[in-house]
C-alpha positions as CSV (number, residue, x, y, z in Angstrom):
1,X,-36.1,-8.6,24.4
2,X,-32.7,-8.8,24.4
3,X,-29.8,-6.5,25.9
4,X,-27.5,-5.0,23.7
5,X,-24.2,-3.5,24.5
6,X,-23.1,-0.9,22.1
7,X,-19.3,1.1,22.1
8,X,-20.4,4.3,21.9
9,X,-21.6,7.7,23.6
10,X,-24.5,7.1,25.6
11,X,-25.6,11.0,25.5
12,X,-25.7,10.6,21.2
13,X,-27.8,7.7,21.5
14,X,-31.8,7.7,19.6
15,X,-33.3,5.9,23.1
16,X,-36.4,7.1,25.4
17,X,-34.6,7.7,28.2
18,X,-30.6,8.1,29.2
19,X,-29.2,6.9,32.7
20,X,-27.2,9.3,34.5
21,X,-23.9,7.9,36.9
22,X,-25.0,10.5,39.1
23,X,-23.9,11.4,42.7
24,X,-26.6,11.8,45.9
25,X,-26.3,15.7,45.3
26,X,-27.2,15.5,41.9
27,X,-24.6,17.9,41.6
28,X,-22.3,18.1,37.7
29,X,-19.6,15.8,38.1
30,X,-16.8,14.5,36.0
31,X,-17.2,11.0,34.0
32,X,-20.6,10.3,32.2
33,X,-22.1,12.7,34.8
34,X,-20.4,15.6,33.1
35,X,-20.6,14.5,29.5
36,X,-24.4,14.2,30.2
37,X,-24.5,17.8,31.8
38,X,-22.8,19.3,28.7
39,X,-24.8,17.5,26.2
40,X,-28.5,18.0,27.8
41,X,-27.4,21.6,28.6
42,X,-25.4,22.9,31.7
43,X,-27.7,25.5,33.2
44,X,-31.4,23.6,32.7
45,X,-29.8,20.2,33.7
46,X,-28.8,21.7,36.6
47,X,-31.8,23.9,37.7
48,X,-33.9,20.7,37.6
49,X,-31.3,18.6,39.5
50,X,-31.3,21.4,42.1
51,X,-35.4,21.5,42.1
52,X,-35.3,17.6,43.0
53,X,-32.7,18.2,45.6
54,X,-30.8,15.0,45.7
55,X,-31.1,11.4,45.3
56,X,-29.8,8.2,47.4
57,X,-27.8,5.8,46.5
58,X,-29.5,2.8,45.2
59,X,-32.1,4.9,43.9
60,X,-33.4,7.1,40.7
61,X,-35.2,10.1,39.8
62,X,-36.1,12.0,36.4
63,X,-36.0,14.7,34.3
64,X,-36.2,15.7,30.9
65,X,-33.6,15.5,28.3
66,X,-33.5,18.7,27.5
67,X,-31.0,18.9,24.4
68,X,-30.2,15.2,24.6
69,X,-31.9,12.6,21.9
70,X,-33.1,11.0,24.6
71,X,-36.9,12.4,26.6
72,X,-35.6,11.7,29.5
73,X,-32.4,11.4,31.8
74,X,-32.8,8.7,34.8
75,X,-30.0,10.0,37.4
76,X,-29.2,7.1,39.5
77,X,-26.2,7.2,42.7
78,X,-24.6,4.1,42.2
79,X,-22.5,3.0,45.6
80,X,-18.3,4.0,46.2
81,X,-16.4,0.7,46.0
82,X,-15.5,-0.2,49.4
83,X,-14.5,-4.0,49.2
84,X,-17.6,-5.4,48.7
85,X,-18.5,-5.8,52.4
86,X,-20.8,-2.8,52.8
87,X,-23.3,-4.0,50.7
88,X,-22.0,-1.8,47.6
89,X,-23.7,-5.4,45.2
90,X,-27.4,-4.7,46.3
91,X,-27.1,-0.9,45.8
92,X,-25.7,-1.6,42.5
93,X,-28.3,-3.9,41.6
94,X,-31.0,-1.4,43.5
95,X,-29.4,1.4,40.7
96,X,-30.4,-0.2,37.3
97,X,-33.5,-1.9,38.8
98,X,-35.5,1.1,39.9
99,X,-33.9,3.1,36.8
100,X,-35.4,0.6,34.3
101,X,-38.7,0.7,36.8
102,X,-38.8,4.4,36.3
103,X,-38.4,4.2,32.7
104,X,-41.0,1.7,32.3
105,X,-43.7,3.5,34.5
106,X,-42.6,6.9,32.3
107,X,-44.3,4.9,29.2
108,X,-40.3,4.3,27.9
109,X,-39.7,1.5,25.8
110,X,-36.0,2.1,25.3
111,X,-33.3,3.2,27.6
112,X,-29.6,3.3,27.6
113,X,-27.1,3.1,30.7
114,X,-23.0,3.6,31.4
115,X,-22.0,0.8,33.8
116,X,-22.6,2.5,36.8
117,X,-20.2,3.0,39.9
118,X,-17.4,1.8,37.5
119,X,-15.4,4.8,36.9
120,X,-14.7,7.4,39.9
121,X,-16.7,5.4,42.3
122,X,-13.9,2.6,41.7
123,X,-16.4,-0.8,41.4
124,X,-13.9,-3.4,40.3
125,X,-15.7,-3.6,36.4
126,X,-16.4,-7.0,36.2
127,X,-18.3,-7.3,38.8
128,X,-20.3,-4.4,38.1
129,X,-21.1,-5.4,34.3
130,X,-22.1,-9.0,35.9
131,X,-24.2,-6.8,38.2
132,X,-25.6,-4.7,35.3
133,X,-26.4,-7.6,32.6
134,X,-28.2,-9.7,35.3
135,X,-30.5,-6.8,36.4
136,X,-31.2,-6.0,32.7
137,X,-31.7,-9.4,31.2
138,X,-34.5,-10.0,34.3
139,X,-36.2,-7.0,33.5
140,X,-36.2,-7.8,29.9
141,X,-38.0,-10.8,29.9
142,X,-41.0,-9.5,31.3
143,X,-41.0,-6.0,29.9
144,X,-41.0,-5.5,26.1
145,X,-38.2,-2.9,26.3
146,X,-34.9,-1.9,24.5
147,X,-32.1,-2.0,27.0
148,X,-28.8,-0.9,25.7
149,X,-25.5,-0.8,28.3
150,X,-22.9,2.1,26.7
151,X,-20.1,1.3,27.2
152,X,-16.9,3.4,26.1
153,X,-14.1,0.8,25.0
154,X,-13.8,-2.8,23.6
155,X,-12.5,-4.2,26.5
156,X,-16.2,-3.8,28.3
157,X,-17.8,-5.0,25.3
158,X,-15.1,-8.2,25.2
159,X,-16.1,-8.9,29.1
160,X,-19.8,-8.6,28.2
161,X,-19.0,-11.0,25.6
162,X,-17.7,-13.2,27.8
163,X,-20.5,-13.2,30.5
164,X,-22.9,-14.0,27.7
165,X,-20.5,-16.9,26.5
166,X,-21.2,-18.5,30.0
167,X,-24.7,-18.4,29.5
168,X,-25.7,-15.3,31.9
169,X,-28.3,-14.2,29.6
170,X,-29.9,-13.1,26.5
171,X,-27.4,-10.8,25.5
172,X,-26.3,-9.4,22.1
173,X,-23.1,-7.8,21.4
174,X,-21.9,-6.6,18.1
């Protein structure tokens, strides 16, 4: 199936399961973190982020939507930009691939990300949407899933365009 990459807000979005930016802590946070926090509702979000405890980076836990459209929220702590030499790329990559494993083994069959680490955690944004697209095409051609990357302006959606022009996938962007 293919990846789709909408302009839009992720947290209004009819999909089985959201991914959270989030931080280890699981703490509220600014960004997508605290758009998702407001949307799924502050004080249950919260108690069931507390209840997990935290999360490391590279890796994803659940919980339920709560208010959101969305069943579930996948909270995943992408990696803080530090060059590129401390193996931020394979965190990254570790991010969407155990989100969209965690999704798939929760009986999801849609799910719908921000471009992780791109924001705040200052991951320079091309390389994070090549990151992104890769991991989610793979997983697409072997799981019959709808995978939607949310993205907030054009000028993601016009780089995502462009990766797909090169042939990096199976990609569709309105």
């Amino acid at each position: 199936m293919p990846v789709s990459v909408v302009v839009g807000d992720l947290t209004r979005l009819p999909v089985d399961a959201i991914v959270n930016a989030a931080n280890t802590a699981l703490a509220p946070g600014g960004g997508v973190c605290g758009a998702i926090f407001a949307a799924a509702g502050y004080g249950e979000l919260d108690r069931a982020c507390r209840a997990i405890g935290g999360c490391p980076t590279g890796q994803a836990v659940l919980t339920p939507g709560f208010a959101l459209p969305a069943k579930y929220i996948i909270h995943t702590a992408g990696p803080i930009w530090h060059g590129g030499g401390q193996g931020e790329a394979k965190l990254l990559r570790s991010c969407y691939d155990t989100s969209l494993c965690l999704a798939w083994d929760q009986g999801c069959r849609s799910i719908a990300f921000p471009l992780i680490s791109a924001g705040i955690y200052g991951y320079p944004k091309q390389e994070a949407l090549e990151i992104a697209l890769d991991a989610m095409t793979h997983f697409a051609q072997d799981h019959p899933m709808d995978i939607t990357l949310a993205v907030l302006d054009s000028e993601i959606a016009a780089m995502a365009e462009a990766i797909r022009q090169r042939g990096r996938g199976n990609l569709l962007c309105p």
